[in-house]
N, C-alpha and C positions, 0 to 999 in steps of 0.2 A: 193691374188690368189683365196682363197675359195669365194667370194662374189657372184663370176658370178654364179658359179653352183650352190651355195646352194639359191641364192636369191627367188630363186621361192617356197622353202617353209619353210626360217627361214629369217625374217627381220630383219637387225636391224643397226642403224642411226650409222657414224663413230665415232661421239662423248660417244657413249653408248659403242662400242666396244673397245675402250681407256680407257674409265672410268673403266672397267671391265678388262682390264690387267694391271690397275696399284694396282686393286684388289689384281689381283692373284700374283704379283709380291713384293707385302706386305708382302703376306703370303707365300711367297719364293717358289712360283707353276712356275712361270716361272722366265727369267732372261731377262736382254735389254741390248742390245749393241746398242750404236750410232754409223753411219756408214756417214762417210761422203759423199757427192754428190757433184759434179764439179757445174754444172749449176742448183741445186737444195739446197731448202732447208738440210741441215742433217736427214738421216732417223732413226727412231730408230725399232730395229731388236727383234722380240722376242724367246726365245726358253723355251721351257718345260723343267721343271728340273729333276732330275731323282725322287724326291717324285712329282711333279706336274706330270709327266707320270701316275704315282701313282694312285694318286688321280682320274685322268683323266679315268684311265684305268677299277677303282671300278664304276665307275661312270657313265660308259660306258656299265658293266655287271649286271647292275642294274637296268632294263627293270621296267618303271611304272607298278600299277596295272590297271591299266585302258591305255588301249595303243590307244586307239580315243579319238581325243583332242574332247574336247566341241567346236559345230562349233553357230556361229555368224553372222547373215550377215544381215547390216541395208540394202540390195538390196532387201532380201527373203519376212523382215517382212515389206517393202514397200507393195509389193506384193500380202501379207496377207491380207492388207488392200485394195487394191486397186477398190474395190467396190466404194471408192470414191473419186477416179479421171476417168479424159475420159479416153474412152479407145483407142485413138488414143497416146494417153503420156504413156499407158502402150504399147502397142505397140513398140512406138520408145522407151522407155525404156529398153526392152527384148533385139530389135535388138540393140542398144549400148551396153549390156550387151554381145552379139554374137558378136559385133565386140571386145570388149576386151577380150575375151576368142582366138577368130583367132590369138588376134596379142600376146597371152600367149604360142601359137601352135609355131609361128614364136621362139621368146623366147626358148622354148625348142629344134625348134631344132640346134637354135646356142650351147647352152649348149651340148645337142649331140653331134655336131662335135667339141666342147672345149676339151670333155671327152675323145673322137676319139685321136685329137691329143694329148694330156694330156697321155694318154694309149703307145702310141709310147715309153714314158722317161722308163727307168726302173724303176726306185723309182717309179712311178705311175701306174705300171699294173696290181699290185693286187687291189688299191685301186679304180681302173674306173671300174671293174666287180665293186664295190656295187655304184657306183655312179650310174653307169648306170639300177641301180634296182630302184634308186630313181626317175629317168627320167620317168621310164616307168609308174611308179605312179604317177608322174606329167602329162602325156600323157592320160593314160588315164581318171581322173580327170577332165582336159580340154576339152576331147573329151564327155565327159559325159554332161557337162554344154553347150557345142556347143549345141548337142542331146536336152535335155532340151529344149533352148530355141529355136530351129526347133519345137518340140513339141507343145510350147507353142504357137506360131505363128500360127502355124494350128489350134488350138482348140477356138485365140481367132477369 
């Protein structure tokens, strides 16, 4: 359920998300039920245990010291260099760069109307107010890098 919303700014492969609740299910944070499926494999169902709440919840009110992650990007330090390539390849570089940002915008706002509807459930309407604080930081984020590389277009 969580994958769609949060994909846009916490990744991580199915295999890693398994490996990590057989983690916590070790150490008795959550628990599994298998559930069977008619025309499906059997799925296995997890829940929080009342110390993995616990855990969850310290874990949760325990804001890093430093709240800006260290950012990366093998695109930027292309860039940095780019003195030496043509500049017709940075060019189309920038604008493939603006076409994956557009189709980030698209993305987000499926995620919006996920949260939209999502907001309707009662179980979900306190929690889509902070989803939807996350969106907006995803929003504007991609509209910053759209900016950017308009920017950059014009200057080269």
């Amino acid at each position: 359920m969580l994958d769609y919303p949060m994909g846009f700014f916490w990744s991580a492969q199915m295999s890693q998300i398994y490996r990590e609740l057989n983690k916590l299910e070790e150490k008795k944070l959550v628990q599994s039920k298998v559930e069977p499926q008619e025309k499906r494999p059997d799925r296995k169902v997890y829940h929080l245990t009342k110390e993995g709440k616990e855990t969850f919840l310290n874990w949760l009110n325990k804001f890093p010291n430093q709240l800006t992650e260290l950012y990366r990007s093998r695109f930027l330090m292309r860039i940095f260099f780019s003195s030496q390539i043509k500049l017709d390849e940075l060019v189309f570089q920038i604008k493939r760069y603006k076409k994956e940002k557009e189709e980030q915008l698209k993305y987000l706002n499926k995620v919006e109307q996920w949260i939209k509807d999502y907001s309707r459930k009662k179980e979900f309407k306190e929690d889509a107010f902070y989803w939807h604080l996350i969106v907006k930081k995803g929003y504007k984020n991609v509209s910053a890098g759209i900016e950017w590389a308009d920017e950059c277009l014009q200057l080269i």
